[in-house]
Backbone bond lengths (Angstrom), bond angles and torsions (degrees), N, CA, C in turn:
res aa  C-N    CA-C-N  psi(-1)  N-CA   C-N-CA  omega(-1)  CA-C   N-CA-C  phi
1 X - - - 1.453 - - 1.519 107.91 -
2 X 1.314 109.50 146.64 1.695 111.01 -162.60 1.634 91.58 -90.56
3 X 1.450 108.49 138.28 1.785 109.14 161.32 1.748 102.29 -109.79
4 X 1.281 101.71 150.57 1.612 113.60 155.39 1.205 124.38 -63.10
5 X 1.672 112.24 -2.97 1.727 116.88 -177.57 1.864 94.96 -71.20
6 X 1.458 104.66 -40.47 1.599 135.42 -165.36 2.177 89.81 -18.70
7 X 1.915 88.97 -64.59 1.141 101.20 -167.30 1.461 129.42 -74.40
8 X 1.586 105.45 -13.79 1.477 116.45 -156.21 1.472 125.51 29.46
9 X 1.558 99.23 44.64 1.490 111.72 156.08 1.730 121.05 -46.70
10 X 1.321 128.66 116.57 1.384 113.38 162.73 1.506 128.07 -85.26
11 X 1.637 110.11 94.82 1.181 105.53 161.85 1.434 149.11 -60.23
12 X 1.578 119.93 134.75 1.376 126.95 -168.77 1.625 97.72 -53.22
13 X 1.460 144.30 176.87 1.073 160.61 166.35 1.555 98.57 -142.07
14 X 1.420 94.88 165.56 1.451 117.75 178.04 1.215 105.62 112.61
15 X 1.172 153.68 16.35 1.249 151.41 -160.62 1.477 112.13 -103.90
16 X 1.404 126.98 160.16 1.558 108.83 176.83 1.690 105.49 -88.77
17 X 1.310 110.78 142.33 1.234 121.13 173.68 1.452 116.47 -88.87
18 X 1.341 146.26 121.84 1.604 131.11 -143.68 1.410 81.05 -126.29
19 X 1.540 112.62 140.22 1.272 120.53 -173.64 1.389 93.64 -128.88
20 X 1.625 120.05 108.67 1.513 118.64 -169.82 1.860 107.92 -120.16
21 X 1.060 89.78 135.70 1.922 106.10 -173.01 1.436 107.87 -91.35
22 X 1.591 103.98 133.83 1.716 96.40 163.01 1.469 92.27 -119.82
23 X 1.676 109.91 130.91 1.005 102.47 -170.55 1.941 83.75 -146.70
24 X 1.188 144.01 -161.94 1.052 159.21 177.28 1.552 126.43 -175.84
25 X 1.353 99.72 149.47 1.464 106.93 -168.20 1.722 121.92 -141.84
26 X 1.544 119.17 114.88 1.221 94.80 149.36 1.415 144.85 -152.49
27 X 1.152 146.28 148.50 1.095 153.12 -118.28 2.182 102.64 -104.27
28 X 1.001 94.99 133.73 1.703 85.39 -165.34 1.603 94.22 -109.20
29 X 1.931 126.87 163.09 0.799 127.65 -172.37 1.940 134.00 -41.20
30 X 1.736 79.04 -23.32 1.576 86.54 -175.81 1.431 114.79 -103.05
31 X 1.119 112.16 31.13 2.010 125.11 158.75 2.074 86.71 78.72
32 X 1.143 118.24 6.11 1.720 102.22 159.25 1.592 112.12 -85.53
33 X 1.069 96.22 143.29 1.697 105.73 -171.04 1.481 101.91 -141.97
34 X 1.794 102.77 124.89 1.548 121.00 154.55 0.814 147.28 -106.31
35 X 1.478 126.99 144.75 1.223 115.56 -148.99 1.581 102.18 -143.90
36 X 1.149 126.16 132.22 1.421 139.91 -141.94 1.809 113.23 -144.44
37 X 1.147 123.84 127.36 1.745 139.36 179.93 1.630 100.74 -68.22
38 X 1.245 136.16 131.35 1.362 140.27 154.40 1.305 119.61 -56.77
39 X 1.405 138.09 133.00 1.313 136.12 158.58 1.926 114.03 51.04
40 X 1.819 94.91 -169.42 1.480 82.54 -176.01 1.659 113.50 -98.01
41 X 1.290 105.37 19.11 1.976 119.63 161.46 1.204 102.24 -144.98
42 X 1.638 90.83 109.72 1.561 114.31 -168.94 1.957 85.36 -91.94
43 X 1.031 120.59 -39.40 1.508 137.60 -164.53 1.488 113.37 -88.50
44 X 0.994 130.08 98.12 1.627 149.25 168.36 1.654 118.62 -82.45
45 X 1.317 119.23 92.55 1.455 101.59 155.71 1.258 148.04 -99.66
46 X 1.476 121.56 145.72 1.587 122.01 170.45 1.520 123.73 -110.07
47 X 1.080 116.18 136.91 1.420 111.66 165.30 1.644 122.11 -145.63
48 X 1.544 125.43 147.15 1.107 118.27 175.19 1.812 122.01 -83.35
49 X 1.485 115.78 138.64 1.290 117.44 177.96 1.367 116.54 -109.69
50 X 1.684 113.77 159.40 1.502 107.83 167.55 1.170 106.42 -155.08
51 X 1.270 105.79 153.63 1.688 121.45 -179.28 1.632 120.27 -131.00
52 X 0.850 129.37 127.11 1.709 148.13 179.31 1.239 105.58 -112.23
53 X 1.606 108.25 129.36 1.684 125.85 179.30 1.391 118.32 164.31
54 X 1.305 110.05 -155.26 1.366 100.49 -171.46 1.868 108.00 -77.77
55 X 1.354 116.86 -173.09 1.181 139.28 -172.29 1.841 101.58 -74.02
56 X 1.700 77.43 -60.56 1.425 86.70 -161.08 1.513 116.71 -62.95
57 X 1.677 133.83 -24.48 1.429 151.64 139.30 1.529 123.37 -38.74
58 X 1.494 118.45 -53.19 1.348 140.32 169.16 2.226 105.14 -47.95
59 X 1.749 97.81 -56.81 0.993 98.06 174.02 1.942 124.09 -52.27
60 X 0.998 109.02 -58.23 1.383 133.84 159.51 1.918 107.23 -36.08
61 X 1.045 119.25 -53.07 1.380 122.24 -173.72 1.813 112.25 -87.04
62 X 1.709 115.04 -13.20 1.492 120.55 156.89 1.392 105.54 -60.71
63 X 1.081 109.57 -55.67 1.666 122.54 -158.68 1.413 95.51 -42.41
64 X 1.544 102.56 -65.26 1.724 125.31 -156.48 1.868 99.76 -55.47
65 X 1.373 103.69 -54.54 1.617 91.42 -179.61 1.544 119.14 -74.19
66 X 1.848 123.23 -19.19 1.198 89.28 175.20 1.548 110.21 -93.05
67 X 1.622 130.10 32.19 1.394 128.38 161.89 1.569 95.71 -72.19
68 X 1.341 120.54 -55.32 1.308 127.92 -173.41 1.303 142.18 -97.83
69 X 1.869 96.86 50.35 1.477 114.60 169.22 1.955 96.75 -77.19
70 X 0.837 123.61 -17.55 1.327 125.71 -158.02 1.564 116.10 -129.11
71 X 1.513 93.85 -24.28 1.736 95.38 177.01 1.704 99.07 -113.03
72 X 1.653 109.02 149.11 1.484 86.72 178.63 1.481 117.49 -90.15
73 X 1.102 111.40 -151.09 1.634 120.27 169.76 2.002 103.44 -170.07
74 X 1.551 103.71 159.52 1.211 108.00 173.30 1.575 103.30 -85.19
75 X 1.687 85.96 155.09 1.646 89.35 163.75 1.758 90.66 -169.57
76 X 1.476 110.24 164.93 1.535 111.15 179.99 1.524 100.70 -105.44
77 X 1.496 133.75 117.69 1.371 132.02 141.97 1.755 115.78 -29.55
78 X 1.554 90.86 161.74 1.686 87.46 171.79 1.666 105.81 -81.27
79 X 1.369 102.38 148.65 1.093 119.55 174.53 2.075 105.80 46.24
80 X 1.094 90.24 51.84 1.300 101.66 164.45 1.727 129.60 -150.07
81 X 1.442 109.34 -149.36 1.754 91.47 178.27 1.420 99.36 -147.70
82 X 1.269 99.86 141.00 1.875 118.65 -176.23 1.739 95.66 -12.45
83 X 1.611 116.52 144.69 1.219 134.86 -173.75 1.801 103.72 -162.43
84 X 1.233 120.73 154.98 1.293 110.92 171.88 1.956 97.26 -100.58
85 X 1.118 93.59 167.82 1.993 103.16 -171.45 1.651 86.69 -152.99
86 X 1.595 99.25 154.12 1.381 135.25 151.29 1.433 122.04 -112.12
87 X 1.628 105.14 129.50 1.279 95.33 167.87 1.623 138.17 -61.83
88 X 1.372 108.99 110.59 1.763 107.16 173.83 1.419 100.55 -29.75
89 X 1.810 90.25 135.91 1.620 76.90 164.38 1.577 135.35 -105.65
90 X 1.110 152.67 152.72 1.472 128.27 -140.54 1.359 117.32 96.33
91 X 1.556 119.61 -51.19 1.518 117.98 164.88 1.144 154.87 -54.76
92 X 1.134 110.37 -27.87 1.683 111.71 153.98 1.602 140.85 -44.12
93 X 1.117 126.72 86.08 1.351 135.28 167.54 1.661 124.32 -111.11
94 X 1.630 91.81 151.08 1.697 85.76 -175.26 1.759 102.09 -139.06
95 X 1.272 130.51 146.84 1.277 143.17 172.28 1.493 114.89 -102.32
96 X 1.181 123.60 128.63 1.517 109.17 161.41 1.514 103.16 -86.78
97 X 1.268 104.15 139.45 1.517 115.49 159.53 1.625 130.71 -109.88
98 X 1.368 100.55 4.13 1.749 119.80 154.65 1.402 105.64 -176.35
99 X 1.364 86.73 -173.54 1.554 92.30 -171.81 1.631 121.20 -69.43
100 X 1.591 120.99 -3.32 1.181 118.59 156.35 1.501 118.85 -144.35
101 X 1.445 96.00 31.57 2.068 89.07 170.55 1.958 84.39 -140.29
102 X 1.743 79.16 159.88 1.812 102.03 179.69 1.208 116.32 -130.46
103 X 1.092 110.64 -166.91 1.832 123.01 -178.38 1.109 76.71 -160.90
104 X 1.779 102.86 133.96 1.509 147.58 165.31 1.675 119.94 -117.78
105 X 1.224 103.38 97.24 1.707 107.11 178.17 1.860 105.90 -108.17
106 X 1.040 109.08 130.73 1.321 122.97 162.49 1.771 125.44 -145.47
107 X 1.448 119.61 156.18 1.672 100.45 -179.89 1.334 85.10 -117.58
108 X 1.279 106.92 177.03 1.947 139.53 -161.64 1.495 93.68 -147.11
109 X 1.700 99.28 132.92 1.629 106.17 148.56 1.175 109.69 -114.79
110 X 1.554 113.02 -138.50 1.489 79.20 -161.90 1.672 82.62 -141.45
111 X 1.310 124.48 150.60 1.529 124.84 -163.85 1.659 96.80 -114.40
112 X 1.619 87.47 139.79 1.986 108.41 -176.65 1.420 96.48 -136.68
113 X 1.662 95.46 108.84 1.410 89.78 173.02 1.843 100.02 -169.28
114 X 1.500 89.33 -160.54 1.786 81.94 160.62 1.725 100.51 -127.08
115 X 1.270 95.44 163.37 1.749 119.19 -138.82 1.358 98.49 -147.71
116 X 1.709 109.41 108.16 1.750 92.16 157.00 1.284 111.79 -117.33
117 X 1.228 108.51 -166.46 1.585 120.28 179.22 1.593 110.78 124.00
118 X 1.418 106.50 -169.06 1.646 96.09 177.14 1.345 111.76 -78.01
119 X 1.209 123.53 143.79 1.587 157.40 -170.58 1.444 95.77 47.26
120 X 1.039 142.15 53.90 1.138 144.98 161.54 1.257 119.65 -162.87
C-alpha cells in the first residue's frame, strides 16, 4: 500500500478537519425520541491538503492522488494519528505559480474497509 511518507511531501496545514457522524434517530408518537451511532465507525473524517514546489514533483504528486481516488493510502491529519484516506473525488487542483513551481490542493476522507496489500 502506497504512503505519502513514500514522498516526504510537506503538507500545508491549517485546514478545517470535518468530523462527520452517522448516527440516526427516531422520534415515537409520544414526543420520546432515539437516537442511535451507525456501525463500528460512527466518526468519518475529511480534510483539505496542499502542497507547494516544484512542477516537476507537483506533477508526480497529481499522478499519485488520482491513482488513489479509489485505492487508499496512509497519511497523518493535523493533530491527529496515522489513518488510511481516499482521495475525494473532484478535488484535485493545481496552480502554476511560475514557470517551474506549483500548488497542489486536494481533500481526503478517510477509508473503512478491508484492504489488502503490503502492510495492510
Amino acid at each position: 500500500m502506497a504512503t505519502i511518507e513514500q514522498f516526504r511531501w510537506p503538507l500545508a496545514a491549517g485546514g478545517d478537519v470535518k468530523v462527520m457522524d452517522r448516527s440516526r434517530s427516531n422520534e415515537f408518537g409520544d414526543g420520546a425520541r432515539q437516537t442511535v451511532q451507525e456501525g463500528i465507525n460512527p466518526f468519518m473524517y475529511e480534510f483539505p491538503c496542499q502542497w507547494s514546489g516544484t512542477a516537476n514533483v507537483g506533477n508526480q504528486i497529481i499522478e499519485f492522488l488520482k491513482r488513489h481516488i479509489t485505492t487508499p493510502f496512509k497519511i497523518i491529519p493535523p493533530h491527529g494519528e496515522l489513518m488510511l484516506v481516499t482521495v475525494k473525488s473532484g478535488s484535485i487542483t493545481y496552480r502554476a505559480l511560475g514557470h517551474a513551481t506549483m500548488s497542489v490542493s486536494f481533500e481526503v476522507k478517510q477509508a473503512v474497509g478491508i484492504y489488502t496489500g503490503l502492510n495492510g
